[in-house]
CHARMM internal coordinates of N, CA and C (Angstrom, degrees):
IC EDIT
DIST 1 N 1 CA 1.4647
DIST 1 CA 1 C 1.5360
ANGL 1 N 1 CA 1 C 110.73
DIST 1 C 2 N 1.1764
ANGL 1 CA 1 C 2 N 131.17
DIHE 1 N 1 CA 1 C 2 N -41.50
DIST 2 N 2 CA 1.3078
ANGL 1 C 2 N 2 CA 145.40
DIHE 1 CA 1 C 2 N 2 CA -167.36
DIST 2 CA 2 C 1.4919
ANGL 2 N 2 CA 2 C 85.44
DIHE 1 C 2 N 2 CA 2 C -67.54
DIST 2 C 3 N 1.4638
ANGL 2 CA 2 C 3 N 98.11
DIHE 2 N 2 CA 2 C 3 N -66.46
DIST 3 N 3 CA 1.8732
ANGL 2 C 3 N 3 CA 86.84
DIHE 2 CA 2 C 3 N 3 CA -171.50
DIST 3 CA 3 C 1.0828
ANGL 3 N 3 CA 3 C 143.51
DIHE 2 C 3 N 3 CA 3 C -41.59
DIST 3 C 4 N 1.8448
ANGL 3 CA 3 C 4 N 116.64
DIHE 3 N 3 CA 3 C 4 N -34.24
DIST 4 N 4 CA 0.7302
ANGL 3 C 4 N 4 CA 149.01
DIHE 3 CA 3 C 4 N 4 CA -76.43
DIST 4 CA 4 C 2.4776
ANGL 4 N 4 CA 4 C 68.15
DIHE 3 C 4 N 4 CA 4 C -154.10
DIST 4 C 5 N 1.5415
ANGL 4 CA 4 C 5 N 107.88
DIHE 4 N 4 CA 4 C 5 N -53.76
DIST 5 N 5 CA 1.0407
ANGL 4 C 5 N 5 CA 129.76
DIHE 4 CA 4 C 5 N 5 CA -172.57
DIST 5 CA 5 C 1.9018
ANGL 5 N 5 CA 5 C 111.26
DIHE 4 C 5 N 5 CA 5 C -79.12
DIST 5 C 6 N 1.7648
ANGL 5 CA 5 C 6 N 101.66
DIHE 5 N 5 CA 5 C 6 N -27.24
DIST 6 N 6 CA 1.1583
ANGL 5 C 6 N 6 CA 106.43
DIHE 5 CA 5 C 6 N 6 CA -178.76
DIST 6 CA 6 C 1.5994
ANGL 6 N 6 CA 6 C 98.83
DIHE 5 C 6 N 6 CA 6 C -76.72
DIST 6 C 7 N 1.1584
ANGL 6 CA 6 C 7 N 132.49
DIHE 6 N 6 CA 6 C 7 N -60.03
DIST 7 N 7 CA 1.4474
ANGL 6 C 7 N 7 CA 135.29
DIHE 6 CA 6 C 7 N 7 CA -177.91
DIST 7 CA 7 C 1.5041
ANGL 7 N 7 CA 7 C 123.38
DIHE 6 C 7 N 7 CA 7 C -52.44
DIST 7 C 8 N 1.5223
ANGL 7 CA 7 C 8 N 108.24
DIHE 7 N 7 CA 7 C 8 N -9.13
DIST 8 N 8 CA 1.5491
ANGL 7 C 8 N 8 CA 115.02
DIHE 7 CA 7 C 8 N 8 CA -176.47
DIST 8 CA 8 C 1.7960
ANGL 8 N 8 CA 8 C 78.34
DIHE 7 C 8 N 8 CA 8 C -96.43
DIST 8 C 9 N 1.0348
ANGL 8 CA 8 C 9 N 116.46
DIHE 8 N 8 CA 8 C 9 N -65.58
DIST 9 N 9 CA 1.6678
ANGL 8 C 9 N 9 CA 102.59
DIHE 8 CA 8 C 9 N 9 CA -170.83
DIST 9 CA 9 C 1.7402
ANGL 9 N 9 CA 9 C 120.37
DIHE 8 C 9 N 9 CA 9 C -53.60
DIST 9 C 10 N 1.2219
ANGL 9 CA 9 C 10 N 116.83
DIHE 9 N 9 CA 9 C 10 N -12.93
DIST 10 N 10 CA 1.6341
ANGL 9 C 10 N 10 CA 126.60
DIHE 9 CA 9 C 10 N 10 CA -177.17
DIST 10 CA 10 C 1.7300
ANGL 10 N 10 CA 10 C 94.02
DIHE 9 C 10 N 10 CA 10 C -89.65
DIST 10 C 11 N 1.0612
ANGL 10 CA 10 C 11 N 116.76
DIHE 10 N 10 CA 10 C 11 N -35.96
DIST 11 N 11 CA 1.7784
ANGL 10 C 11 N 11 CA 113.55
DIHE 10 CA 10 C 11 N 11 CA 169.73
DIST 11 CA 11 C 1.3416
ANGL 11 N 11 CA 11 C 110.44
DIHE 10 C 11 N 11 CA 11 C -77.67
DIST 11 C 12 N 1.4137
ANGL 11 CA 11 C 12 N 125.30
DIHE 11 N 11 CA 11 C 12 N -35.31
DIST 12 N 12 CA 1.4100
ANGL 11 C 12 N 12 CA 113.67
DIHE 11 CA 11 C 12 N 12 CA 166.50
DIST 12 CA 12 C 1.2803
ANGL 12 N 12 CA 12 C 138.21
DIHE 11 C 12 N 12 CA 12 C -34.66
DIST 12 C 13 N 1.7162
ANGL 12 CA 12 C 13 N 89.62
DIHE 12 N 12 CA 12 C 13 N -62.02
DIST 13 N 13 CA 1.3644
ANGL 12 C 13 N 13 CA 124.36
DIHE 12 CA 12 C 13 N 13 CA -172.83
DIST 13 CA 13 C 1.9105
ANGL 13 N 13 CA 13 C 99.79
DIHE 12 C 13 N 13 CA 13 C -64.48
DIST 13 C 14 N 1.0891
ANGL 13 CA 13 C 14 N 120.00
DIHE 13 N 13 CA 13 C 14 N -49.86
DIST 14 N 14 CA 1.8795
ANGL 13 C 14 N 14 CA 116.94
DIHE 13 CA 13 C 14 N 14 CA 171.68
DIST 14 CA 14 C 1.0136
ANGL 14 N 14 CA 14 C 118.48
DIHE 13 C 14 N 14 CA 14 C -72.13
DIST 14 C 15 N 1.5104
ANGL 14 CA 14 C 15 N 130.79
DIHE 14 N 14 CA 14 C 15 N -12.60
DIST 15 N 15 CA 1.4806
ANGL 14 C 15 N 15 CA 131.08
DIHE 14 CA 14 C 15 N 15 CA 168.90
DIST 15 CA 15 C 1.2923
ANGL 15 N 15 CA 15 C 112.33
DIHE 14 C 15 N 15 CA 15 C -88.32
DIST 15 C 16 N 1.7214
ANGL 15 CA 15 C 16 N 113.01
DIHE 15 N 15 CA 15 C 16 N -59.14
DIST 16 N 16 CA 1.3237
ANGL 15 C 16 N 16 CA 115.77
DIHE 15 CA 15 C 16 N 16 CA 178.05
DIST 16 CA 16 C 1.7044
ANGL 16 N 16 CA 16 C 103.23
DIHE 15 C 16 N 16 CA 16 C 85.56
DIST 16 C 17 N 1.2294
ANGL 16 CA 16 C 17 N 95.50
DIHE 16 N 16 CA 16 C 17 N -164.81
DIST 17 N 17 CA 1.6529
ANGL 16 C 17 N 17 CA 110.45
DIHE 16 CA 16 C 17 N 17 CA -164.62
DIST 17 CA 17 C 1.6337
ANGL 17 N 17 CA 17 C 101.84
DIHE 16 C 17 N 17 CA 17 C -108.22
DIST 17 C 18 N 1.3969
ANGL 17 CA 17 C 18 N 106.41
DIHE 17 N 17 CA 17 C 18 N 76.65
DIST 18 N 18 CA 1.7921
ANGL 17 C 18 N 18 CA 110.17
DIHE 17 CA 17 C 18 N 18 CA 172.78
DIST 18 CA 18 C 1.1947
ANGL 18 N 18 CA 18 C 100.97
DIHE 17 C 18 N 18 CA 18 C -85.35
DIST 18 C 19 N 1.4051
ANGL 18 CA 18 C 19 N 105.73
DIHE 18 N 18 CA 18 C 19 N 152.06
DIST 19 N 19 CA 1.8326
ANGL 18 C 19 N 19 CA 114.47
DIHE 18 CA 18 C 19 N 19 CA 148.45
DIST 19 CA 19 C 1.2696
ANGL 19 N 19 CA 19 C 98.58
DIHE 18 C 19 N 19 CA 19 C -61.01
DIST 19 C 20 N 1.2496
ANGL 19 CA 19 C 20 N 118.11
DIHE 19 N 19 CA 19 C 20 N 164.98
DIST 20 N 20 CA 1.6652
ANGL 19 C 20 N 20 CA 140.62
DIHE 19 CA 19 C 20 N 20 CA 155.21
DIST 20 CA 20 C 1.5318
ANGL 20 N 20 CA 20 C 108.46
DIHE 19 C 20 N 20 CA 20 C -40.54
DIST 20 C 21 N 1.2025
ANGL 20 CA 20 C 21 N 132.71
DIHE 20 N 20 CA 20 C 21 N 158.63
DIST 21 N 21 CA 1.3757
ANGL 20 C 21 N 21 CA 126.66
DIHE 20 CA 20 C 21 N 21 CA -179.88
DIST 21 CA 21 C 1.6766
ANGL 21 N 21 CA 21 C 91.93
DIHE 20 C 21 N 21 CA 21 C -98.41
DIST 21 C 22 N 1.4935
ANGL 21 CA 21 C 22 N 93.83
DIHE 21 N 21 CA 21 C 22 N 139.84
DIST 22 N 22 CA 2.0234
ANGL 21 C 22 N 22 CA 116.55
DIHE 21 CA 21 C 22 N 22 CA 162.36
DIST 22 CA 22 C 1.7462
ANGL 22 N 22 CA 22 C 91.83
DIHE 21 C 22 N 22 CA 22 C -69.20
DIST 22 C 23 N 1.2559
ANGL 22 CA 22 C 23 N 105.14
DIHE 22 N 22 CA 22 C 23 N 133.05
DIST 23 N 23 CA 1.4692
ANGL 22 C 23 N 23 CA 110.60
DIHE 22 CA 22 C 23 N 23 CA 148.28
DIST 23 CA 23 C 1.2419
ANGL 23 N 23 CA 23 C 109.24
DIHE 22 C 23 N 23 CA 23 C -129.67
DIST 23 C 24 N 1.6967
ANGL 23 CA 23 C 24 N 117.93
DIHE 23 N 23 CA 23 C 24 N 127.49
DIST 24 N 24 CA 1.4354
ANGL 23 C 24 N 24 CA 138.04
DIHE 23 CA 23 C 24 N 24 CA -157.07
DIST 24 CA 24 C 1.7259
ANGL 24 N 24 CA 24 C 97.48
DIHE 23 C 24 N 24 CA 24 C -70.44
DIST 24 C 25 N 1.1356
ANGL 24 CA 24 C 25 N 84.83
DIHE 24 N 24 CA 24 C 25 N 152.03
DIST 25 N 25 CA 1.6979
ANGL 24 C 25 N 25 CA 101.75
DIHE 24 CA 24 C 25 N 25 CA -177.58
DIST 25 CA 25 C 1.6367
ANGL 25 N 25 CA 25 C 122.26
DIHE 24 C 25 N 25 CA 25 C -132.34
DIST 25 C 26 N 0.9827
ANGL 25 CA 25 C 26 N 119.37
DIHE 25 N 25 CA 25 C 26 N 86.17
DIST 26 N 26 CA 1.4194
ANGL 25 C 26 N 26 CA 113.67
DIHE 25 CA 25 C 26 N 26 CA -163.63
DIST 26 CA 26 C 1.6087
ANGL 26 N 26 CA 26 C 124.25
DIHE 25 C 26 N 26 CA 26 C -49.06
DIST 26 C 27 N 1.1287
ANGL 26 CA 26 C 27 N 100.22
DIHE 26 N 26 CA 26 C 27 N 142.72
DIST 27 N 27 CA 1.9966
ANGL 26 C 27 N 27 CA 112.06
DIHE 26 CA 26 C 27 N 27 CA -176.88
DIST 27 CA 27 C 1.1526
ANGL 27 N 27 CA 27 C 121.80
DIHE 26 C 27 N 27 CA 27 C -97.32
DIST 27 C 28 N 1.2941
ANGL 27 CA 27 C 28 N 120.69
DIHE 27 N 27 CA 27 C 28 N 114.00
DIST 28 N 28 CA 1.5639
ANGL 27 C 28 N 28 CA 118.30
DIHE 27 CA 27 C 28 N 28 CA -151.33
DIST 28 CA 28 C 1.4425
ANGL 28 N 28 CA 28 C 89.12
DIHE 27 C 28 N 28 CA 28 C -77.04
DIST 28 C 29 N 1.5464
ANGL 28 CA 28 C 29 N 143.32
DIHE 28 N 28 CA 28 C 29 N 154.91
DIST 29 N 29 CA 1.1609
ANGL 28 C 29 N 29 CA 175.11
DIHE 28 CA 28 C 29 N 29 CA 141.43
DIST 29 CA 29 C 2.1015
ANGL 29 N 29 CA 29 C 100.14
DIHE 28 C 29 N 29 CA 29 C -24.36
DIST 29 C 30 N 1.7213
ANGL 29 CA 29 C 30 N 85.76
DIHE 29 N 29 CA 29 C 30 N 117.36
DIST 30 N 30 CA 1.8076
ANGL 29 C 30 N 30 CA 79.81
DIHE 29 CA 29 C 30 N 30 CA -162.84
DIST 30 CA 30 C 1.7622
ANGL 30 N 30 CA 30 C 90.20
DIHE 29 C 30 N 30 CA 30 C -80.53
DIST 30 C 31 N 1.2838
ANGL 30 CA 30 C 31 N 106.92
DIHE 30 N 30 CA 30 C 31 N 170.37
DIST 31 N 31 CA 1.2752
ANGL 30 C 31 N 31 CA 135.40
DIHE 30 CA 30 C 31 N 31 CA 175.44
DIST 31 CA 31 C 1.0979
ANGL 31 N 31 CA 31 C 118.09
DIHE 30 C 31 N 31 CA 31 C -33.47
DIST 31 C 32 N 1.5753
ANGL 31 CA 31 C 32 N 109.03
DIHE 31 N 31 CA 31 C 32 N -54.85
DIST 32 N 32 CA 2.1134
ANGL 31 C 32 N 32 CA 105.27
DIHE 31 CA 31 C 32 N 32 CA 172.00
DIST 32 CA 32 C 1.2550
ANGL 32 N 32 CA 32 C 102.45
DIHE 31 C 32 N 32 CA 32 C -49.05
DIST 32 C 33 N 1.5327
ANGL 32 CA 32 C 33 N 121.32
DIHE 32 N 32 CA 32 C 33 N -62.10
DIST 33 N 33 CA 1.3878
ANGL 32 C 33 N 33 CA 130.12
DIHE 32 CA 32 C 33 N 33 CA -133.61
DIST 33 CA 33 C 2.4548
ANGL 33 N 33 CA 33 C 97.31
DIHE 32 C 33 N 33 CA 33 C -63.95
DIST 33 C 34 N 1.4120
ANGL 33 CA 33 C 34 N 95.42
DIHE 33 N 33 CA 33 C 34 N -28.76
DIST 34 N 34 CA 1.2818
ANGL 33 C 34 N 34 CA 96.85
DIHE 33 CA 33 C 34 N 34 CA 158.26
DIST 34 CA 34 C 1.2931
ANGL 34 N 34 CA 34 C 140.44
DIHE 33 C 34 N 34 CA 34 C -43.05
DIST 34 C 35 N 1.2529
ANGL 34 CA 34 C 35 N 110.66
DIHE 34 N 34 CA 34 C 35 N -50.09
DIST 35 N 35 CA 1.3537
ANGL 34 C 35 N 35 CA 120.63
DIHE 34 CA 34 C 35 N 35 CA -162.08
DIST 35 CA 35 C 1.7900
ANGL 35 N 35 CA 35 C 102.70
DIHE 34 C 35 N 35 CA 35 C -83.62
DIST 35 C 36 N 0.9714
ANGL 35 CA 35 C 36 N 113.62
DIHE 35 N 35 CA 35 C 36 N 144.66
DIST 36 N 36 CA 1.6116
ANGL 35 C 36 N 36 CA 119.74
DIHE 35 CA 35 C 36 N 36 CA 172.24
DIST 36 CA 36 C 1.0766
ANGL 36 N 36 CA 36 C 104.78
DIHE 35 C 36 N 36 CA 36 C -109.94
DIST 36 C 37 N 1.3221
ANGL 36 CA 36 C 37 N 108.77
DIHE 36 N 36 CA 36 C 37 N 8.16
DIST 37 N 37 CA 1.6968
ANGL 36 C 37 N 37 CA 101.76
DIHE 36 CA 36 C 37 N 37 CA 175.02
DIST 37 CA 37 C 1.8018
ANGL 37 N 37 CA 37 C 117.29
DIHE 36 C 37 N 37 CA 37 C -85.99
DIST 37 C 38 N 1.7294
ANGL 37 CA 37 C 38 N 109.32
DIHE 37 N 37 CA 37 C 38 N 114.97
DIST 38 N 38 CA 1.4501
ANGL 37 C 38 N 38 CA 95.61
DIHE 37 CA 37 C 38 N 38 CA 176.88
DIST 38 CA 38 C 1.5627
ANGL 38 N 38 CA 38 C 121.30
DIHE 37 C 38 N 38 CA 38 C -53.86
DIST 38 C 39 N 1.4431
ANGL 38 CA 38 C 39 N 103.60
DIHE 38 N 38 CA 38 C 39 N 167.89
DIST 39 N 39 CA 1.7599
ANGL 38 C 39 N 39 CA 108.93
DIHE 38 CA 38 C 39 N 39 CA -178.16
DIST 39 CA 39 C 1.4919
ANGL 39 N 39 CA 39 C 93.83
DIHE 38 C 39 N 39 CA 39 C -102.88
DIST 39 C 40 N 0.9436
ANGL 39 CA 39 C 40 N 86.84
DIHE 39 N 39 CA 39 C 40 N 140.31
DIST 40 N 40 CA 1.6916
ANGL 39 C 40 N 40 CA 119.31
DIHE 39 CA 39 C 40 N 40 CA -177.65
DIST 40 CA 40 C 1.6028
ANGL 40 N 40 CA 40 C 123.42
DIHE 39 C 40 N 40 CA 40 C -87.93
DIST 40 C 41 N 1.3298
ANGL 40 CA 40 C 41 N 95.33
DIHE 40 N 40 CA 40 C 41 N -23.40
DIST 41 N 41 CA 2.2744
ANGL 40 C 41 N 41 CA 105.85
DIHE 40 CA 40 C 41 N 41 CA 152.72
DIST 41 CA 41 C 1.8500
ANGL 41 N 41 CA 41 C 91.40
DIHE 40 C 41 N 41 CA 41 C -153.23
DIST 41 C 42 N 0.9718
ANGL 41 CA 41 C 42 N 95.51
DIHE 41 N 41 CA 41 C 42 N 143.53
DIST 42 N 42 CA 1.8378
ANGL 41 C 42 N 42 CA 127.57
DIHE 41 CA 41 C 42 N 42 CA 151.59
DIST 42 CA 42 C 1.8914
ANGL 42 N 42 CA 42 C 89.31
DIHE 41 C 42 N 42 CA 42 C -40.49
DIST 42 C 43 N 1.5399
ANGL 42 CA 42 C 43 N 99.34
DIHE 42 N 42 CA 42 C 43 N 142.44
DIST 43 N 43 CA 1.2979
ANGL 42 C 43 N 43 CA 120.32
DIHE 42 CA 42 C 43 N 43 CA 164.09
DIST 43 CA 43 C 1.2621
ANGL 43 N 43 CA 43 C 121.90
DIHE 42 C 43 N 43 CA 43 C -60.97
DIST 43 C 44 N 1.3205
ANGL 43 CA 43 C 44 N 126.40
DIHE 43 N 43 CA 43 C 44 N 121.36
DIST 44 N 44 CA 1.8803
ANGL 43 C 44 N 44 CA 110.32
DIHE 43 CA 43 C 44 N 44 CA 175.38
DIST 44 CA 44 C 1.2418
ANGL 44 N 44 CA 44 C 107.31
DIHE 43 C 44 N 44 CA 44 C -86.91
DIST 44 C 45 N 1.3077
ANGL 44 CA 44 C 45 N 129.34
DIHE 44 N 44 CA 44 C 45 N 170.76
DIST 45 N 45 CA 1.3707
ANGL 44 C 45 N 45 CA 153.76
DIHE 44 CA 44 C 45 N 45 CA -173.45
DIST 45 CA 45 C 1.4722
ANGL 45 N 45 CA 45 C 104.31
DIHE 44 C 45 N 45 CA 45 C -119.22
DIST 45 C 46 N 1.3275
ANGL 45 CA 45 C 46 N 114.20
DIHE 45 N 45 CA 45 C 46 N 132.11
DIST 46 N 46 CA 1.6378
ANGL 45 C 46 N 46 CA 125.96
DIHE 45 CA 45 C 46 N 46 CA -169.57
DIST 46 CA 46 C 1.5294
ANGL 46 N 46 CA 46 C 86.43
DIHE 45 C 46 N 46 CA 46 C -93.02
DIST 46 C 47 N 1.6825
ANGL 46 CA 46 C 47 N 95.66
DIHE 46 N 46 CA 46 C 47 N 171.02
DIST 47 N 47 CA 1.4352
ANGL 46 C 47 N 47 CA 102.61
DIHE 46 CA 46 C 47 N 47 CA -165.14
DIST 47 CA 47 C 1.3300
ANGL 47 N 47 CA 47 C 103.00
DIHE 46 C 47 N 47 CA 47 C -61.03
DIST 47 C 48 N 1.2554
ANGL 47 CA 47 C 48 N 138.82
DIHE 47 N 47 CA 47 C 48 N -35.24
DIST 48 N 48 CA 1.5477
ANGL 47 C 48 N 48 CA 141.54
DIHE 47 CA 47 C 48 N 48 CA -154.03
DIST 48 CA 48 C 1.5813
ANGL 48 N 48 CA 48 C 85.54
DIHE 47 C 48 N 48 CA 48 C -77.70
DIST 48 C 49 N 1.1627
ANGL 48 CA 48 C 49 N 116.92
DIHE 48 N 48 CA 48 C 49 N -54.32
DIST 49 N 49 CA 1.7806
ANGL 48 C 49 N 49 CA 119.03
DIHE 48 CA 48 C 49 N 49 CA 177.86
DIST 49 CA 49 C 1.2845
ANGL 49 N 49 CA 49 C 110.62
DIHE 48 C 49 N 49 CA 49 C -45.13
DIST 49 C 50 N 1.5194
ANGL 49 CA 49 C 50 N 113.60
DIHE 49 N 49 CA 49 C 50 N -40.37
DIST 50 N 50 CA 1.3285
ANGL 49 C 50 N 50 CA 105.22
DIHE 49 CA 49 C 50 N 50 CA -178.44
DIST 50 CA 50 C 1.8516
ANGL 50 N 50 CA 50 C 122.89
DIHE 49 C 50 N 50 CA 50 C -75.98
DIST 50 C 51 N 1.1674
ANGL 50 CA 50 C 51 N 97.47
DIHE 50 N 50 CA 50 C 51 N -22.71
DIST 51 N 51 CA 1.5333
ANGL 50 C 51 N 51 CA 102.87
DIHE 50 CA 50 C 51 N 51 CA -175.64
DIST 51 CA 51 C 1.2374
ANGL 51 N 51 CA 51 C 105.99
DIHE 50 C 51 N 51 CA 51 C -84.06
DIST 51 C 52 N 1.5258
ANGL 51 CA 51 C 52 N 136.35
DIHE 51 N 51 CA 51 C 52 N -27.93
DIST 52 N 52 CA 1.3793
ANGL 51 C 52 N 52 CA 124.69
DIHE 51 CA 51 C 52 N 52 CA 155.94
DIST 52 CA 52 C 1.3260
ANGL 52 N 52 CA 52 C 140.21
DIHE 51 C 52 N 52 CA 52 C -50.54
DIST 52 C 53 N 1.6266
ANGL 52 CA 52 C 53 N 100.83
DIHE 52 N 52 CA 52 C 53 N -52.40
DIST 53 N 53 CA 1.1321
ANGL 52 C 53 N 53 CA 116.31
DIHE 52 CA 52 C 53 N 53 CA 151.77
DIST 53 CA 53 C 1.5291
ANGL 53 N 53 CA 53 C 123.71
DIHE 52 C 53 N 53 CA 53 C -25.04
DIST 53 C 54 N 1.2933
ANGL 53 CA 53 C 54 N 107.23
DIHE 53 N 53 CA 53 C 54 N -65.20
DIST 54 N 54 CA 1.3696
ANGL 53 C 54 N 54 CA 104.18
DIHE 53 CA 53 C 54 N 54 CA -159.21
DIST 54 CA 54 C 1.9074
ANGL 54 N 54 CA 54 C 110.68
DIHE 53 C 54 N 54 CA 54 C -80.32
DIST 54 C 55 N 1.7319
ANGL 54 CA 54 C 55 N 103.69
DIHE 54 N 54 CA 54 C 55 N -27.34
DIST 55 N 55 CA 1.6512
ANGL 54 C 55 N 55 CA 117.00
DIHE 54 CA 54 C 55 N 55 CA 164.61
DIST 55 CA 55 C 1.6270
ANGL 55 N 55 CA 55 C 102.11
DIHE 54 C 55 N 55 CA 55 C -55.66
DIST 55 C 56 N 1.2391
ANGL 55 CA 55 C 56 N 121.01
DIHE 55 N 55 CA 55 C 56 N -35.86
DIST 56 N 56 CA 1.9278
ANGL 55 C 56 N 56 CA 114.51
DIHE 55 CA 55 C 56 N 56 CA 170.05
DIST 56 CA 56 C 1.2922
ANGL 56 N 56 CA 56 C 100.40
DIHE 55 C 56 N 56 CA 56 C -60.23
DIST 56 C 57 N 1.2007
ANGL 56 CA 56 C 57 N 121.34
DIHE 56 N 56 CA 56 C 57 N -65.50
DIST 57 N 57 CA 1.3240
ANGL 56 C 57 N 57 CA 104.69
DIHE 56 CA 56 C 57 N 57 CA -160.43
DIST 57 CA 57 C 1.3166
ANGL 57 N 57 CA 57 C 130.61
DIHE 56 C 57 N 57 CA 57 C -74.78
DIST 57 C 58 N 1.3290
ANGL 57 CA 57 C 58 N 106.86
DIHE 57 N 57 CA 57 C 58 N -24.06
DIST 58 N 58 CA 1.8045
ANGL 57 C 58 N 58 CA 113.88
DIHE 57 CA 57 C 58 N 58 CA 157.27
DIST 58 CA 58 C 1.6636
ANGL 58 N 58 CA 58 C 105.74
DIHE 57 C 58 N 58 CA 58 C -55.46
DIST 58 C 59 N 1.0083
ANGL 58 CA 58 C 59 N 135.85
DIHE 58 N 58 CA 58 C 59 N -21.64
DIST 59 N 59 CA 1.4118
ANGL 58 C 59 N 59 CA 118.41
DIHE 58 CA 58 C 59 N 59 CA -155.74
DIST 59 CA 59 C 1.6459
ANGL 59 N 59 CA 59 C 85.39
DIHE 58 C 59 N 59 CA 59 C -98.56
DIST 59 C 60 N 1.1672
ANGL 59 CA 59 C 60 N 101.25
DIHE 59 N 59 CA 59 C 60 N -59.20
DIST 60 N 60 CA 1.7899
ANGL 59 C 60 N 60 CA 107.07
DIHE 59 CA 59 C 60 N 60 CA 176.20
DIST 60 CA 60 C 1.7240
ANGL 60 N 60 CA 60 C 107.42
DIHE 59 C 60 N 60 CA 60 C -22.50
DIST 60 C 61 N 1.2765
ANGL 60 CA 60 C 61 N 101.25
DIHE 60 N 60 CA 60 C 61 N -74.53
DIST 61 N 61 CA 1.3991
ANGL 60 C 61 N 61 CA 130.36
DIHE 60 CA 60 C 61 N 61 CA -172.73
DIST 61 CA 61 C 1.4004
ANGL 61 N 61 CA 61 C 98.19
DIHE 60 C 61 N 61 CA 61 C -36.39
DIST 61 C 62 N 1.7137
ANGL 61 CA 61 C 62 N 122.37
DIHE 61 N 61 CA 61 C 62 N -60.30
DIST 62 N 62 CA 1.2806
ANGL 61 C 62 N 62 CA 138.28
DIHE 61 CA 61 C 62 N 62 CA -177.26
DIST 62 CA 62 C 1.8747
ANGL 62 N 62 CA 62 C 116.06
DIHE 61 C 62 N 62 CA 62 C -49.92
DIST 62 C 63 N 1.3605
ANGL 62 CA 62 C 63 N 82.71
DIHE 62 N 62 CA 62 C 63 N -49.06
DIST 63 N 63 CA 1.7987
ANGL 62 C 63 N 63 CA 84.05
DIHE 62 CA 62 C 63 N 63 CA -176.29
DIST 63 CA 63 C 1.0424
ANGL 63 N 63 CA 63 C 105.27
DIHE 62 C 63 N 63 CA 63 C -78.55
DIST 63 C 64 N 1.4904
ANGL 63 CA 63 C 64 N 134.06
DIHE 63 N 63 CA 63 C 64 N -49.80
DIST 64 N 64 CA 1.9588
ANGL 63 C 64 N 64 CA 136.12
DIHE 63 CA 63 C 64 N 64 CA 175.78
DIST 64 CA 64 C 1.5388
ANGL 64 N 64 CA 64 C 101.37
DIHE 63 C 64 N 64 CA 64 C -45.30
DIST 64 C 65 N 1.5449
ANGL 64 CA 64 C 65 N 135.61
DIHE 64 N 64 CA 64 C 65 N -5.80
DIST 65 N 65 CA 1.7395
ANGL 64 C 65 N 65 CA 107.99
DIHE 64 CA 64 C 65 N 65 CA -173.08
DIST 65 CA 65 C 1.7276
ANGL 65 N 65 CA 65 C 84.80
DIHE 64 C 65 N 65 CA 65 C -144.14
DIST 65 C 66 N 1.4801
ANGL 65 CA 65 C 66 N 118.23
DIHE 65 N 65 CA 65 C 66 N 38.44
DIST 66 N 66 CA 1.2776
ANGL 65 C 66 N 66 CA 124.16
DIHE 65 CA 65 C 66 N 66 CA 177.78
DIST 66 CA 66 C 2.0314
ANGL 66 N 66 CA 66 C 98.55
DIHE 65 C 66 N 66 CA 66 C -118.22
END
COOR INIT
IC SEED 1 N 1 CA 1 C
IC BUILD
């Protein structure tokens, strides 16, 4: 048993404390990226889109001349 306790701690000690391993999972290709068909206008941004938008770029703006 002792021994048995020394060899679980000698695997410890070479493994150590990992996370679990990620195993990658592939992402099927979204719906635009399908189409070969060009777009015919640029996407608009609804007003709420627009007011974010423009709070990004003030902040951007803010930190680049800070």
């Amino acid at each position: 048993m002792q021994q048995l306790k020394h060899r679980i701690g000698l695997l410890q000690l070479m493994v150590g404390n990992r996370p679990p391993a990620k195993i990658p999972i592939p992402v099927p290709p979204s719906r635009l990226a399908k189409s070969n068909e060009p777009r015919s206008h640029p996407l608009q941004l609804n007003e709420q889109g627009q007011i974010l938008e423009a709070a990004i770029e003030a902040a951007a703006n803010a930190i680049l001349k800070s």
